[in-house]
Structure formats: C-alpha cells, structure tokens
N, C-alpha and C positions, 0 to 999 in steps of 0.2 A: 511566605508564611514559615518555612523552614528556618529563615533568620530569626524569627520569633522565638522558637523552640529551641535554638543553639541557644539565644540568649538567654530564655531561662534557663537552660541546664546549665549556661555557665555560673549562674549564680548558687548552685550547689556543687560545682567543679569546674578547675579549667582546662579544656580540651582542648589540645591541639589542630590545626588544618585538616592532618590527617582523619584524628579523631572526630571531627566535624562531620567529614564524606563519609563515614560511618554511621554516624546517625542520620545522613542523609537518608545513607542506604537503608537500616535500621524502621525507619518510622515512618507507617503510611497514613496519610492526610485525609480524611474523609472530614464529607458534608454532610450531616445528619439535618434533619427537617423535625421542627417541635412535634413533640409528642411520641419519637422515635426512641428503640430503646438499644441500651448497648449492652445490657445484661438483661435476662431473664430470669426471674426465680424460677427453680426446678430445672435450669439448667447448668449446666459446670464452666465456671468462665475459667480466660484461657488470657486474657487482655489487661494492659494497662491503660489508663485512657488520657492524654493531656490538652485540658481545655484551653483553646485559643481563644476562642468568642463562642459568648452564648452563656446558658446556664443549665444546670444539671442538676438532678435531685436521686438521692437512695429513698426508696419505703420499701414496704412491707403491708400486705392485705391481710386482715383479720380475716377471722371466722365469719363474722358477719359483711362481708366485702368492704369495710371502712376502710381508704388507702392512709396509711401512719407515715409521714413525711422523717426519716430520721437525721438527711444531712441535705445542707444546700451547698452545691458549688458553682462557681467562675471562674473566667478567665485567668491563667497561670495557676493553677491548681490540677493535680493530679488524682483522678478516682480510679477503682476498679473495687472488685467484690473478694476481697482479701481473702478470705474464710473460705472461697470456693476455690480458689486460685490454691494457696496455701496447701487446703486438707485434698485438694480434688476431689472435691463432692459439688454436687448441686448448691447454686447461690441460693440463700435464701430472702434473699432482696433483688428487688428490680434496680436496677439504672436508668434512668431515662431522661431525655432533652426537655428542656422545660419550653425552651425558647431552640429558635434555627440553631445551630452550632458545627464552629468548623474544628474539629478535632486528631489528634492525632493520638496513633493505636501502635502500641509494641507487645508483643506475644511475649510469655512471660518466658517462654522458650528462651526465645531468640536474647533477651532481658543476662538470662543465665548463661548463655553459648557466650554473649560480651564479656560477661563477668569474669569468666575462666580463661581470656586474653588480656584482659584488663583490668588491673586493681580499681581505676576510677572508676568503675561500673558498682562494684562492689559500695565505694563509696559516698558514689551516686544513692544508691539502694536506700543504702543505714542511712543516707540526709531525711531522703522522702518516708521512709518509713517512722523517723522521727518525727516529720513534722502531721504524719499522719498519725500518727500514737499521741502524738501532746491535743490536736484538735478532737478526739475522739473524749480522751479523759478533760478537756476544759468544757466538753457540751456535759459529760457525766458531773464535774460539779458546776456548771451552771446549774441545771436542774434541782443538784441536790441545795444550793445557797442562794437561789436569784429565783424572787419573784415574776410573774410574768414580763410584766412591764419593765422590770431589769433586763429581764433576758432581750425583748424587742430592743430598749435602748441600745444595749449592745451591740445587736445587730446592726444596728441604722446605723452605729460610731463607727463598726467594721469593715461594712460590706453594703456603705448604703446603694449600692447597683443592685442589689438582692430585692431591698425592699421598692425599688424603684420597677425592675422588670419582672417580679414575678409574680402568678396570682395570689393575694391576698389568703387561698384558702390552702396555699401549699405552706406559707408562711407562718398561721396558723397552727398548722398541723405539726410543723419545724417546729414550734414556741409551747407544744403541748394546749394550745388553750381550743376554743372554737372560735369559727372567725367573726360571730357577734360580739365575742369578748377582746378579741384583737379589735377590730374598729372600734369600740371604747376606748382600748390602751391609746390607741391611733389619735382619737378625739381630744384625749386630755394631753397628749405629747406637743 
C-alpha cells in the first residue's frame, strides 16, 4: 500500500529513493472500520489523512441534532480538519469513514519537521493545499449556480464511486437537498 502513496505523491512531486524511505518512515497505515471517526468536533486535530480505499465524509450537527454532510471524499484524496490543525483549536467538524477504509495519517508536526529539510515538502503542501482551496470554492459556487439536479449530475460525472457506495442520505445532505428530493432527481436522471 505504501507504493500507492509514493505514487500519489509523485504526482504532486518527484521524490527521490531516498526520499521515498522517508515517507515510508513518515506515514502510518491504519485500517479504520465504517462509521469510525478520524476527527472529532470539540477536539484539536493534530493529522493529515490520505485516503487509499474507502470513503470519507466532513459534517457538522446542528442544534437540533441534524447531521449536515459538507464534503465527500475517496480514494487519492487527501482530508484533515484544517481550521483545527491551522488555528489549534478544536475542530469544528467531525471526519468520519463512511465505508471500511485503509488510510494513511501524517502528524502535521512531523508534515513541518519534513518541510524545514526539504523544499519538496513545502511544495508538496502549496499542491494539496491548492487543490484543497479550489474544491472547497467550486462546492461554494456550485451552490451559489447549480441547481439540485446540476449539483447531483455533477457528482455522478465526477465521482460516480461516491454515488455508487454511499448512502443515499449522506449524498443528500452533500447536495443540500433531502433524500425524497434526491430520489426524484435519481428518478428522472
């Protein structure tokens, strides 16, 4: 599975052999079981998390205990709770496995001790971080330009393993709508 991982990260850099057994060293492999969480709101995450298999969801619980779905992830994608990480304060979002998942976890520490022997680390950073700033602002204007049913299509053109293994009412909740109005959208697509 570590081959896995080199080879994404070589697609945002090219590391050397050496550099390699560093991230060997660097990145430990855990087996999370659905419904398992890698963050907790109210507590101060401390992780970067890189999804190999499986799938991943951020919310957030209302006042009223409604769980609010705000982002879906898979495999080759990277999550963590930025905000908690960043200000070190308590996340205000959960993370959690939607489905089994085998993931690997770098301490944002250990993220930063790389960075200060190595410029690719740094570089590595500013890729993910971009690519995690552009998906954050294309869900803020989907929302603000795309109808339901846009937003679903999109989904299904994107990321159709998303709407294949996850439940219907996380998907929902992702699409802003409720999931009698998703199985509509579903109905007529």
């Amino acid at each position: 599975m570590i081959k896995e991982l080199i080879a994404y990260l070589h697609t945002y850099c090219a590391f050397t052999e050496e550099e390699c057994a560093v991230i060997q060293e660097s990145f430990v492999l855990e087996s999370m079981n659905k419904k398992e969480f890698l963050v907790k709101a109210d507590q101060v995450s401390t992780d970067f998390y890189f999804i190999m298999s499986g799938y991943v969801r951020t919310f957030y619980t209302t006042q009223e205990g409604e769980e609010i779905t705000t982002d879906l992830f898979h495999k080759g994608e990277m999550v963590a709770s930025m905000y908690s990480i960043l200000k070190k304060v308590p996340a205000y979002e959960y993370i959690q496995c939607i489905t089994d998942a085998k993931i690997f976890r770098i301490s944002e520490a250990k993220f930063e001790e790389l960075s200060h022997h190595n410029p690719k680390w740094l570089q590595l950073a500013l890729k993910l971080m971009k690519g995690l700033l552009l998906k954050k602002e294309e869900r803020i204007n989907d929302f603000a330009k795309l109808q339901a049913n846009e937003r679903y299509k999109k989904l299904l053109t994107q990321s159709p393993g998303i709407v294949q293994n996850v439940p219907v009412h996380y998907i929902a909740s992702y699409l802003g709508v409720q999931p009698q109005s998703l199985s509509r959208i579903r109905a007529l697509d």
